[in-house]
C-alpha positions in Angstrom: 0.0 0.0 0.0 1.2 3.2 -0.6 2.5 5.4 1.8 0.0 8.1 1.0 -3.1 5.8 0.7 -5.6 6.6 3.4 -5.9 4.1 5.5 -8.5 3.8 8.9 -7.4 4.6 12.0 -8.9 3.3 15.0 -9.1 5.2 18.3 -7.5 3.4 20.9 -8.2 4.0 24.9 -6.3 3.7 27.7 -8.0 2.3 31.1 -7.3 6.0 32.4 -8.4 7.9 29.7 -7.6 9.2 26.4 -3.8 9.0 25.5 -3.7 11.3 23.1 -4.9 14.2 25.5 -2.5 13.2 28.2 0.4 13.6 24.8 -0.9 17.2 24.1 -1.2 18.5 27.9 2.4 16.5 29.3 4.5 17.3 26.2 5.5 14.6 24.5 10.0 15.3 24.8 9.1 15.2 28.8 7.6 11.4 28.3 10.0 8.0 28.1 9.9 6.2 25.3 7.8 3.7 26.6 5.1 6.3 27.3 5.5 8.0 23.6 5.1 3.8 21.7 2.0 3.6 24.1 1.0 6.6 23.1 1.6 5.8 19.2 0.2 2.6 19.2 -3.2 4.1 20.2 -2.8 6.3 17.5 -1.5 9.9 18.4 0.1 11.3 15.4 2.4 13.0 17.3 3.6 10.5 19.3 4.2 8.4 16.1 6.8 11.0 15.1 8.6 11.5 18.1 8.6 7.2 18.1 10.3 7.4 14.7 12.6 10.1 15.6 13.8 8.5 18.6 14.4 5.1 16.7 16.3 7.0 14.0 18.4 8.5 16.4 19.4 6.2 19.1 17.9 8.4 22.1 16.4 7.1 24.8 15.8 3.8 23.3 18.1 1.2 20.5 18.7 2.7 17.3 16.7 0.7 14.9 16.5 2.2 11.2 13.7 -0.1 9.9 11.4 0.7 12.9 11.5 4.2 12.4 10.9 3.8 8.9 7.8 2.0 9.7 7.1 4.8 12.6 7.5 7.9 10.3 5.3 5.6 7.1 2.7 6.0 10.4 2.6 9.2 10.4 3.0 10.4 7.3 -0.3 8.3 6.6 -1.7 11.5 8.8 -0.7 14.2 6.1 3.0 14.9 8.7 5.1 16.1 5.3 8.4 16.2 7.2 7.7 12.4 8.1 7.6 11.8 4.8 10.6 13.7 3.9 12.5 11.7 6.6 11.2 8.4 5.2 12.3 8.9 1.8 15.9 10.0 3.6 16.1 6.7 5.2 14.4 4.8 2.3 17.1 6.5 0.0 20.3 5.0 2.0 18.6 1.6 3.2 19.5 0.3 6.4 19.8 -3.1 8.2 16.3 -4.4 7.6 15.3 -1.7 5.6 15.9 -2.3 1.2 17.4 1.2 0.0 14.6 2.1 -3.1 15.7 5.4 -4.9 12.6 5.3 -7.1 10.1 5.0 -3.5 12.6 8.0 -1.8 12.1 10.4 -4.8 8.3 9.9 -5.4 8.1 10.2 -1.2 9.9 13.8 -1.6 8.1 14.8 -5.0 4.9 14.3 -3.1 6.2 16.3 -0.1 7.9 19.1 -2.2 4.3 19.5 -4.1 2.6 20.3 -0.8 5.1 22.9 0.2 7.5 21.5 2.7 10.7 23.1 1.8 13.8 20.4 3.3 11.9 18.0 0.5 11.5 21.1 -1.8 15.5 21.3 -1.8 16.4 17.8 -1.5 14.7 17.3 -4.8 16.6 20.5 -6.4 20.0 18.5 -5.5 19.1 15.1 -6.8 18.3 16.9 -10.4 21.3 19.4 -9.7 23.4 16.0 -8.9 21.7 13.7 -10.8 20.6 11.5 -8.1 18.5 8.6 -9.0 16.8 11.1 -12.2 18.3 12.9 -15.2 20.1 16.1 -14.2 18.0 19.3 -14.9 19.5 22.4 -14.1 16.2 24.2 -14.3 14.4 22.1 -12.5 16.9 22.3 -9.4 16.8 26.3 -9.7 12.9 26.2 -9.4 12.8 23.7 -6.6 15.5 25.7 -5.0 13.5 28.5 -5.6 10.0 27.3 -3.9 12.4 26.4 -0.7 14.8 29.8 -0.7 11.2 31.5 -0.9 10.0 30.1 2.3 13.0 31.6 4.2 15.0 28.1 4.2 18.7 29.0 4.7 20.1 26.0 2.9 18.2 26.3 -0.2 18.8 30.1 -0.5 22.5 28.9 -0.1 22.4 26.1 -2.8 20.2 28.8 -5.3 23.2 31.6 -4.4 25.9 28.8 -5.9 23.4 28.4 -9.3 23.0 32.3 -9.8 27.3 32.6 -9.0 27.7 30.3 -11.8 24.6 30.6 -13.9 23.5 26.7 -13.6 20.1 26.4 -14.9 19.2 29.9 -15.0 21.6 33.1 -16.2 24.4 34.4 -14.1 23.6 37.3 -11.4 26.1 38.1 -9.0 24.0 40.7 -7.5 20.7 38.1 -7.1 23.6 35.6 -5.7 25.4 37.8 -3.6 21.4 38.5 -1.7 20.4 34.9 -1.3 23.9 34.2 0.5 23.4 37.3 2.4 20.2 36.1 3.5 21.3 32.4 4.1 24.2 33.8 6.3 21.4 35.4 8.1 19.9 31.9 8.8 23.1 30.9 10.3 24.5 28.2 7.1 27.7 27.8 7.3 28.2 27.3 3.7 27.0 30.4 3.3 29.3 32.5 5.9 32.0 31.5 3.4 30.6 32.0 0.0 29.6 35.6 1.4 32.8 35.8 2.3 34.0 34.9 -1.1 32.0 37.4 -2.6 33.2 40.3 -0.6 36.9 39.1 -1.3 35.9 39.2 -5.3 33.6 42.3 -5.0 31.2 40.2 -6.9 27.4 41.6 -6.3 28.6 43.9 -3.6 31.7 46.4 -2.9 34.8 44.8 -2.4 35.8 44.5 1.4 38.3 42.1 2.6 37.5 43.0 6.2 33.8 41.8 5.8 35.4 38.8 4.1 37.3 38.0 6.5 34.7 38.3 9.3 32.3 36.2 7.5 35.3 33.3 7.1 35.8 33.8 10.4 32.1 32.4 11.1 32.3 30.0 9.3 35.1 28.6 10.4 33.7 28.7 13.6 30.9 26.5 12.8 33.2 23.9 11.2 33.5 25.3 7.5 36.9 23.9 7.0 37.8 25.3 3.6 36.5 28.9 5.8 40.0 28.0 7.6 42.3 28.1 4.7 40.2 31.2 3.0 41.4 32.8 6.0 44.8 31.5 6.1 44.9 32.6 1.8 43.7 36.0 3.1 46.5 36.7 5.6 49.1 36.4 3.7 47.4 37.8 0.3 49.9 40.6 0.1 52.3 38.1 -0.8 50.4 36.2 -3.3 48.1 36.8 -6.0 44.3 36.8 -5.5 42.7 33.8 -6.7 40.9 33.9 -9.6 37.2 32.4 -7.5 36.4 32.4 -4.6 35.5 28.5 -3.2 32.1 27.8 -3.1 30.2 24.6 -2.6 26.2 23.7 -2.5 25.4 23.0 1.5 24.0 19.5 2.3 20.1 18.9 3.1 
């Protein structure tokens, strides 16, 4: 059955009372894990997420890939669109127990990006940028990009910035680049402290201001950029060497 089929739920009771009221008025991270599979099992959609997130991740109970799978397929059956998104993440890489299906991952994340959740929106704009399990298509990454940078999502206005620097799938604007890394940098991306950065060093989109590059290396170095590291290392002793001819740049991951 399809992950998106409707299926029928039934509501489930607890001697005491209805679980998925006790979920909504205790907080659901305050709850073992125990308490949150109960809780899921009865059919609280929230529980069901924070089941598969725990299983994905190890905490508070064994990691178990194939479980959390089957946790997040539960709740994305109740219209949860960053369930889904995870799903297809874990159904792209396969796991112990759990048969790695490009085709199931991309049609998960096509379904996802069409209703408007953005981390699917630009997943799917790097698997056609990379050609990931599809034929690449430039233009098609730039418009998922788009949809994604549109809704304020720092990575995607990141990745878009590195198509508009290089005029991938769309023509080259350094000053419509140089804003969407601006703008990422605002939402704290790494990737995008340094390819600000670069831009200021090039003067590409904005006045040249090695300061202002070096500030924004400087940050992203500090979150764990390491080519930030050697930017700045390049910039210190640039009196003694030429400028390079680009600065580095590189897509962020989803």
């Amino acid at each position: 059955m399809s992950v998106l089929s409707r299926i029928s739920l039934v509501a489930l009771c607890l001697l005491l009372g209805n679980p998925t009221a006790y979920a909504a008025d205790n907080g659901l991270e305050q709850l073992p894990f125990v308490k949150k599979m109960q809780l899921a099992k009865a059919g609280d959609p929230d529980a069901k997420m924070a089941v598969a997130q725990a299983l994905e991740s190890g905490i508070d109970t064994k990691a178990d890939p194939a479980m959390a799978a089957k946790w997040y397929r539960e709740a994305a059956l109740t219209g949860n669109y960053e369930a889904q998104y995870r799903l297809a993440k874990l159904v792209d890489k396969g796991a112990p127990g759990l048969k790695a299906d490009k085709s199931t991952a991309i049609k998960l994340l096509d379904s996802a990006a069409k209703h408007g959740h953005a981390p699917s929106e630009n997943l799917l704009g790097q698997m056609f940028q990379n050609g990931d399990g599809m034929s690449v298509d430039l233009k098609a990454a730039v418009e998922w990009y788009k949809k994604a940078a549109d809704q304020k999502l720092a990575v995607a206005q990141n990745n878009l910035g590195v198509m508009l620097l290089k005029g991938l799938g769309t023509d080259r604007n350094l000053d419509e680049a140089f804003k969407m890394f601006d703008q990422a940098a605002q939402g704290e991306d790494g990737w995008a402290m340094n390819n600000l950065g670069g831009m200021y060093e090039m003067g590409w989109g904005t006045k040249k201001d090695l300061d202002k590059a070096k500030l924004f290396y400087q940050k992203a170095a500090d979150k764990g950029i390491a080519i930030s590291t050697k930017n700045l290392v390049r910039l210190a002793s640039l009196s003694a060497t030429p400028a390079p001819a680009s600065p580095i740049v590189a897509p962020s991951k989803p």
